[in-house]
C-alpha positions as CSV (number, residue, x, y, z in Angstrom):
1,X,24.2,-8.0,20.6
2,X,26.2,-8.1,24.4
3,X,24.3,-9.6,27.2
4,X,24.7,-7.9,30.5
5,X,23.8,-8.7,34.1
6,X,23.4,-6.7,36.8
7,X,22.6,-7.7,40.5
8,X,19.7,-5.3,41.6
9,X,18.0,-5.3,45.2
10,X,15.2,-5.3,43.7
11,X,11.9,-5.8,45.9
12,X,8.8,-5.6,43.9
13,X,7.4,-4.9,40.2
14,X,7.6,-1.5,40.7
15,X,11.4,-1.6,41.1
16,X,11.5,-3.6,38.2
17,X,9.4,-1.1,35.7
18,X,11.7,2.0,37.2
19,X,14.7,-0.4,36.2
20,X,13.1,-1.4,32.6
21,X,12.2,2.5,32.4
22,X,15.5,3.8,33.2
23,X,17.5,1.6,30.6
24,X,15.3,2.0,28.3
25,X,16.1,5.4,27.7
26,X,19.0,4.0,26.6
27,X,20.0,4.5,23.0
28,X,20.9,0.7,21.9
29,X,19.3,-1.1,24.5
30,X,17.3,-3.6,23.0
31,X,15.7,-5.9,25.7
32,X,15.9,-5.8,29.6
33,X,14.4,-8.5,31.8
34,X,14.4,-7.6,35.0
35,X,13.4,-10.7,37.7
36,X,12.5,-9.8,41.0
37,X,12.7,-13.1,42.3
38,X,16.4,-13.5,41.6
39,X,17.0,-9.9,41.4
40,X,18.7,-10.5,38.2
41,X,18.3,-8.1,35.0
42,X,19.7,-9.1,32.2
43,X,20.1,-6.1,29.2
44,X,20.3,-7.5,26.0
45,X,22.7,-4.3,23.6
46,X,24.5,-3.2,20.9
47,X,28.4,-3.4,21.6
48,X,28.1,0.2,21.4
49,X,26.5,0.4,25.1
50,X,28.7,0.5,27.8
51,X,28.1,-1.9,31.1
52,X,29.7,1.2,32.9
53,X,27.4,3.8,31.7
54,X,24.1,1.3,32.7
55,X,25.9,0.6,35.8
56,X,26.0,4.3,36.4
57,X,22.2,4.5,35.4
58,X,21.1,2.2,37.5
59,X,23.5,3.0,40.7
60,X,21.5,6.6,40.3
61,X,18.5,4.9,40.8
62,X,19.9,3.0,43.4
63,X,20.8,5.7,45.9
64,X,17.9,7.4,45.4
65,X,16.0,4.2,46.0
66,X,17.6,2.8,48.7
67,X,18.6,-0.3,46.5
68,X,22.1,-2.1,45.9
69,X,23.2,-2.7,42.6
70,X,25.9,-4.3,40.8
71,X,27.5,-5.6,37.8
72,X,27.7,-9.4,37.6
């Protein structure tokens, strides 16, 4: 299992379950913790899941949502 962290402006739970939803589409994801509060989310995968291709995910979301978001 590879931890990775991404820096998400993140500004409620809502952001946070469109995040959790998004990467857990994921083939090989395993867990996601997304904190609003630090507007940290941590994915917990298989090395088979590439930081690049969340980060691409999740920098989808981000334009579309207004939201900045980064790989840590």
């Amino acid at each position: 299992m590879v931890e990775t962290k991404f820096e998400v402006g993140m500004t409620c739970s809502g952001c946070a379950d469109a995040i959790k939803r998004i990467l857990g589409k994921i083939d090989g994801v395993q867990s996601i913790d997304a904190n609003v509060d630090t507007k940290i989310v941590t994915v917990q995968a298989d090395p088979s899941v590439s930081p690049q291709y969340m980060l691409e995910k999740l920098e989808k979301w981000g334009t579309a949502a207004k939201k900045t978001v980064a790989l840590v």
